[in-house]
N, C-alpha and C positions, 0 to 999 in steps of 0.2 A: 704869557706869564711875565710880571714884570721883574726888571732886573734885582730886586730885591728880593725875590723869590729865588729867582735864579742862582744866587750869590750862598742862599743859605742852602740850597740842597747841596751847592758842592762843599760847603762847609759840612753839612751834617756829612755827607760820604767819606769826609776824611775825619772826622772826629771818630766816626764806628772803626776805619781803618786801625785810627792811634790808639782806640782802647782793644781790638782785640790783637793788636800788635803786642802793647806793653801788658797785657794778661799774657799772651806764649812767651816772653820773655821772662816774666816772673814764674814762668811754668802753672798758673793757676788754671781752676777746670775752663773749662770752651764753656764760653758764654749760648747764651739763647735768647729770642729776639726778645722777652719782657725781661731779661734781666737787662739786655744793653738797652732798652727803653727807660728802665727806672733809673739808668746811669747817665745818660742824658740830660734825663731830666733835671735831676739831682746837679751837672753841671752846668744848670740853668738854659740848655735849650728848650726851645718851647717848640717840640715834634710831639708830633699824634703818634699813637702806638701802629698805627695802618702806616706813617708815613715809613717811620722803620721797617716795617715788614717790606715796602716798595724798593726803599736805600739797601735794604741787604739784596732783593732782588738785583736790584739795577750791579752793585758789588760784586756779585756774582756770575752776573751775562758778562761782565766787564772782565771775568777770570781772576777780579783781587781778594776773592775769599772763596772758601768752599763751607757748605755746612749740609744738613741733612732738612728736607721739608717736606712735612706731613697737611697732609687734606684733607681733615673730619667731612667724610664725603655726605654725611646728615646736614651739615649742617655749614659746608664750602667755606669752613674756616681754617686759614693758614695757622700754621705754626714752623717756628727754624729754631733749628737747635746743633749743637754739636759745631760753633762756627768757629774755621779754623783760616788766620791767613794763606796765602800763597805768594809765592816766589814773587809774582808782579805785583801784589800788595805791598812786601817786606822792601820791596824798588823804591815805591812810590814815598812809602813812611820813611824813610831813610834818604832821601832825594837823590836818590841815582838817574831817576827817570822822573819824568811830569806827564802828568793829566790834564786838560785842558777844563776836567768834569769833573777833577776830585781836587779840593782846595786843604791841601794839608800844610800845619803851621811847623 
């Protein structure tokens, strides 16, 4: 993977951080992976809608988010929904703590 690749996945991992951080802070509903896909977008990242589905995976093994994911077992396609930070998310988004994997501004 080259370093510019590299650079943007911890970028995108911390930009999903910063948005479902400041949605629980405005108290708005828990996002789901095509809404923070078309939020992304829209702030001009250029992620696939699979690569999100991966970044809230990886977010997730990491313990800085929790959400709920469903397996249309027909047809072995993901869905996540219901995503809510956690304690070592709320760390990281707030610079109490650093990541080495998650690049938040």
């Amino acid at each position: 993977m080259s370093a510019l690749a590299t650079a943007l996945k911890k970028r995108w991992r911390g930009v999903i951080l910063e948005l479902v951080y400041n949605g629980h802070e405005n108290q708005e509903s828990r996002l789901d992976d095509l809404t923070l896909w078309g939020l992304m977008r829209d702030l001009s990242h250029d992620v696939g809608q699979n690569d999100v589905l991966t970044l809230l995976q990886q977010l997730g093994d990491m313990k800085y988010l929790s959400f709920k994911l469903e397996r249309n077992p027909a047809t072995n396609a993901v869905r996540i929904s219901e995503i809510e930070i956690t304690r070592g998310g709320i760390l990281l988004v707030e610079k109490e703590e650093k990541d080495p994997l998650v690049r938040v501004l």
